[in-house]
N, C-alpha and C positions, 0 to 999 in steps of 0.2 A: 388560192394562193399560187399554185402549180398552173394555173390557164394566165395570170398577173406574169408569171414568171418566162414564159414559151417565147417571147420575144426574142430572149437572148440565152434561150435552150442551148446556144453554141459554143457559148461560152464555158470554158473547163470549168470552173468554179461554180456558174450555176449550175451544170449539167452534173455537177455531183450531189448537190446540193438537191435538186430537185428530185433526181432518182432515189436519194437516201427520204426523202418526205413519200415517194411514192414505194418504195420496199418498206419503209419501217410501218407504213399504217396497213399496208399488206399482209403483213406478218406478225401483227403485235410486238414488234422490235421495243425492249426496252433502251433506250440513248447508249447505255453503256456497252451493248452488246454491238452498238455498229459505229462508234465513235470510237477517237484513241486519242492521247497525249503525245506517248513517242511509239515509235516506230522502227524495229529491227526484223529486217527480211529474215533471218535465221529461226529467231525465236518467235514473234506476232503472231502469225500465220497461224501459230499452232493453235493461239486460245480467242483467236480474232479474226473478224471475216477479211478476206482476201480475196482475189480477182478468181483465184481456183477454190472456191467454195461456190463457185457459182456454175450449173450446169443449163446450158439448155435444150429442152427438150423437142427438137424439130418437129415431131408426128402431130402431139398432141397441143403443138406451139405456147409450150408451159416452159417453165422455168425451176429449178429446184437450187433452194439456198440450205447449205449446209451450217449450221452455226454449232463452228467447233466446240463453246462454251459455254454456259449460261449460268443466272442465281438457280433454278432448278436443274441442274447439270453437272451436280458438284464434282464428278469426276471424269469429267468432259469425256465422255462418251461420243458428246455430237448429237445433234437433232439435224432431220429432213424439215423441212418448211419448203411446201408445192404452194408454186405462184401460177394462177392462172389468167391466160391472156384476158382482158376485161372489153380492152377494144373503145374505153374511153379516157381521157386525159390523165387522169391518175394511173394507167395500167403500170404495173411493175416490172411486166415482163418486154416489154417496148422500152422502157425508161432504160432498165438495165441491156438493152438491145443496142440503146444508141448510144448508155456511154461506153460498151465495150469496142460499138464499131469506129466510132468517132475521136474514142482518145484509148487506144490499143493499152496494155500495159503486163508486164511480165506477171507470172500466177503467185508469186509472192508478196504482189505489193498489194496494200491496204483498196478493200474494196470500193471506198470511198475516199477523195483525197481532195486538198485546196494547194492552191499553188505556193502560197509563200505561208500558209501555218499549218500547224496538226488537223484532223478534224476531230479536232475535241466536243465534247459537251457542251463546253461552256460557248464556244464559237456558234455551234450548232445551236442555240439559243436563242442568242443573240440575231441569229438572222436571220432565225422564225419572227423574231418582235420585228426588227426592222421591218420586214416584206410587211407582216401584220399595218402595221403602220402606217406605210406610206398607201394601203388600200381601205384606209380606215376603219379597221378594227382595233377596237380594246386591246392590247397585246400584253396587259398588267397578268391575265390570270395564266398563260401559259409558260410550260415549264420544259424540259426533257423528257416528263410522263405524259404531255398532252396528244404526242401521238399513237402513244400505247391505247389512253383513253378514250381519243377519239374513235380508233375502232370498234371496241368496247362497244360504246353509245350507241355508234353507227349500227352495229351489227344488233343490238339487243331494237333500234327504231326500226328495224327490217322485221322482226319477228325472231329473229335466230336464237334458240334456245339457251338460257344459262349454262347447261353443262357443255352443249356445243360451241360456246361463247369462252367457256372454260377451256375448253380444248386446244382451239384456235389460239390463245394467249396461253398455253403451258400452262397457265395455275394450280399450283398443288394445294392452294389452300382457300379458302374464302374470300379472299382478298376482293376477287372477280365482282362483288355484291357492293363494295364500295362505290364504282362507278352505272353499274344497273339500276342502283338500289337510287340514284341521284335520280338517273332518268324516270325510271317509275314517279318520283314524288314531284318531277316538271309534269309528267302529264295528266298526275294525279291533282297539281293547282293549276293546268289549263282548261282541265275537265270542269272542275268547279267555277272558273270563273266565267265558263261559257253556260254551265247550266244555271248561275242566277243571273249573269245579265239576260238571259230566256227567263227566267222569273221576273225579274224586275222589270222587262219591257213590257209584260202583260197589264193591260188596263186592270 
């Protein structure tokens, strides 16, 4: 969706858009925690990411996002979440490189933003289906949790361990097994349906 999108990387709108798709599946970002409705430089900042929750790390050319608040975070203490450079089209630490150099903006304003609406949830949705769409994918089963989950998948189809998996996404509770627990039982009916058409091809 992010290589469909690079054409017009230049654009404010996508260029927010595309970095919030390549931070959030980065970071296990639930929707709510990098999306907003309204917006007051005073008070946001405090419980919601902003352009100064974002540091980068020249040496180790990483990135570190602060997320003031979270559902495991009840008394917003603040989480670290390290982004490391990846070096291919999704990297996070590139995405947020170029919208900081590309469209400047004071340290209290919303870390992600569209020109004439909020970047809500519901927006943010929507224009995961559209992009979906128009590059023909099914775009019916995704939601605001699809890119929490897709990490999830991703990272459990790499080998990376549940409680490391747990880690990665903050989970304080078992929650993490809902979507492992999918993947296992795909590969669990791919496994079988390549070991009997092997049985069944046999004379």
């Amino acid at each position: 969706m992010v290589s469909h999108l690079r054409h017009s990387f230049f654009d404010y709108d996508t260029t927010n858009f595309c970095t919030a798709l390549c931070v959030g599946f980065a970071a296990f970002l639930r929707a709510g925690e990098f999306t907003w409705d309204q917006w007051d430089p005073l008070s946001s900042p405090r419980f919601r990411l902003s352009r100064k929750h974002i540091t980068f790390n020249i040496q180790q050319g990483s990135a570190t996002l602060f997320l003031p608040a979270s559902k495991t975070d009840p008394y917003a203490k603040g989480t670290e979440i390290h982004l490391p450079p990846t070096g291919t089209e999704i990297c996070p630490v590139a995405a947020l490189s170029h919208l900081f150099e590309r469209f400047p903006s004071h340290a209290d304003a919303p870390l992600f933003n569209y020109t004439a609406n909020p970047f809500s949830r519901s927006h943010l949705v929507d224009r995961i289906k559209l992009t979906l769409l128009k590059i023909g994918i099914d775009a019916s089963k995704y939601s605001g949790h699809s890119l929490r989950k897709g990490a999830a998948v991703s990272a459990s189809q790499q080998g990376i361990s549940r409680a490391e998996i747990q880690l990665l996404g903050r989970w304080k509770s078992d929650a993490v097994d809902i979507y492992i627990n999918e993947v296992t039982k795909s590969d669990h009916q791919a496994k079988m349906l390549n070991l009997r058409s092997c049985l069944l091809a046999r004379p």
